[in-house]
Every structure is written in C-alpha cells, then in structure tokens.
C-alpha positions as CSV (number, residue, x, y, z in Angstrom):
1,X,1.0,-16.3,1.6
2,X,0.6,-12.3,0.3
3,X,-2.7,-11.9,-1.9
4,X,-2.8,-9.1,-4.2
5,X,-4.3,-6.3,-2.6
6,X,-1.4,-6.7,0.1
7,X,1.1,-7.1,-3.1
8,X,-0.5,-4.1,-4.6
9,X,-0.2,-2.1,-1.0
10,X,3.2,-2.7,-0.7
11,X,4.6,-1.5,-4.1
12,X,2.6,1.8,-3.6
13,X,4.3,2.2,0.2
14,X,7.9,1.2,-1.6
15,X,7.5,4.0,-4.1
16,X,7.9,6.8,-0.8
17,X,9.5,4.2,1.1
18,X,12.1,1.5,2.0
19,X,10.3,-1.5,2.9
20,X,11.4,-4.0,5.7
21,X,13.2,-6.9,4.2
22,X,10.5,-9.7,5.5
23,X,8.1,-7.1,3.3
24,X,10.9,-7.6,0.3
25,X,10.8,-11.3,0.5
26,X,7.1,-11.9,0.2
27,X,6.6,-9.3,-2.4
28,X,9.7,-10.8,-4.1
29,X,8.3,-14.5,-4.1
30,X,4.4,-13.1,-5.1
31,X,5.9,-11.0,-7.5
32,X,7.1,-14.3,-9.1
33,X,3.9,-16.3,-9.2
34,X,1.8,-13.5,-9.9
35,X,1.0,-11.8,-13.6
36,X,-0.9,-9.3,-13.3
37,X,1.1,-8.2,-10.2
38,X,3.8,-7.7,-11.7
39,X,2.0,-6.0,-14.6
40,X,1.2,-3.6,-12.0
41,X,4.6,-3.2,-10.6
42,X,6.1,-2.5,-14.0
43,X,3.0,0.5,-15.2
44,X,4.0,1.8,-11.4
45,X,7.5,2.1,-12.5
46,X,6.7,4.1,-15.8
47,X,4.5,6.3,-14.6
48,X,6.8,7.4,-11.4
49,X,9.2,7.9,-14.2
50,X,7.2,9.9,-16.4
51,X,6.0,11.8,-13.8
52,X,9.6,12.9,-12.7
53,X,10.4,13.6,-16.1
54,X,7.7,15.7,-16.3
55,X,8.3,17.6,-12.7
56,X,11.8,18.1,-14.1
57,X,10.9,19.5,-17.4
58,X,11.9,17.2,-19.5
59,X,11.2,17.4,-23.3
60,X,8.0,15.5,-24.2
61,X,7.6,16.5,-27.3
62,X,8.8,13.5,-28.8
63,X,6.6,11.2,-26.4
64,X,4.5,8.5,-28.5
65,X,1.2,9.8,-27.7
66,X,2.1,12.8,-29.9
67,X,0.5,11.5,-34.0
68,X,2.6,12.3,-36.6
69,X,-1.0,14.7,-37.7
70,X,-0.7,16.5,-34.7
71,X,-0.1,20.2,-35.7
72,X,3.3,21.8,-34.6
C-alpha cells in the first residue's frame, strides 16, 4: 500500500515525467482513498498552470488576487 509521502513523490516526478504504469496504478487507487492527497494533486495542477501562463505572458491582470481597490 502507497503512504503519502510516496503519493506526494510521485505527483511531483509525474509533473517532469511519464510515470511507469505500476506507479499509475497505486497512485490511482491512493489517490482515491486519500483527501488530502488529492487536495495536493489538484493545487499541483493550478499552480503548474499558472506558472505556464505566467512563463508565456499571459494577461493577469484580471486574476482574483487583484481587489477591486487596487489602483490601476
């Protein structure tokens, strides 16, 4: 059975990598029974795609950390 540091591990390799398909599986399966796991999976996922909106110069102007009082 995978514990969460190896969960963890493994969705930081599979951002630079393809993982082997036994790795898949068990991640799959953990991923499944495991909250906060998959809480980490999904803020992985945003930030790799903030951060290549960003490297690719994207607009961010309208990002929702930007208050309506913010000065122009």
């Amino acid at each position: 059975m995978m514990n969460c540091k190896k969960a963890t591990q493994l969705l930081s390799e599979a951002q630079d990598r393809e993982l082997s398909l036994t790795d898949r599986a068990a991640l799959k399966i953990h991923l499944m029974m495991c909250s906060g796991c998959t809480n980490f999976s999904q803020h992985l996922n945003l930030l790799r795609r903030f951060t290549q909106s960003y490297a690719h110069g994207d607009d961010t102007s309208h990002s929702p950390e930007k208050s309506k009082n913010d000065p122009e």
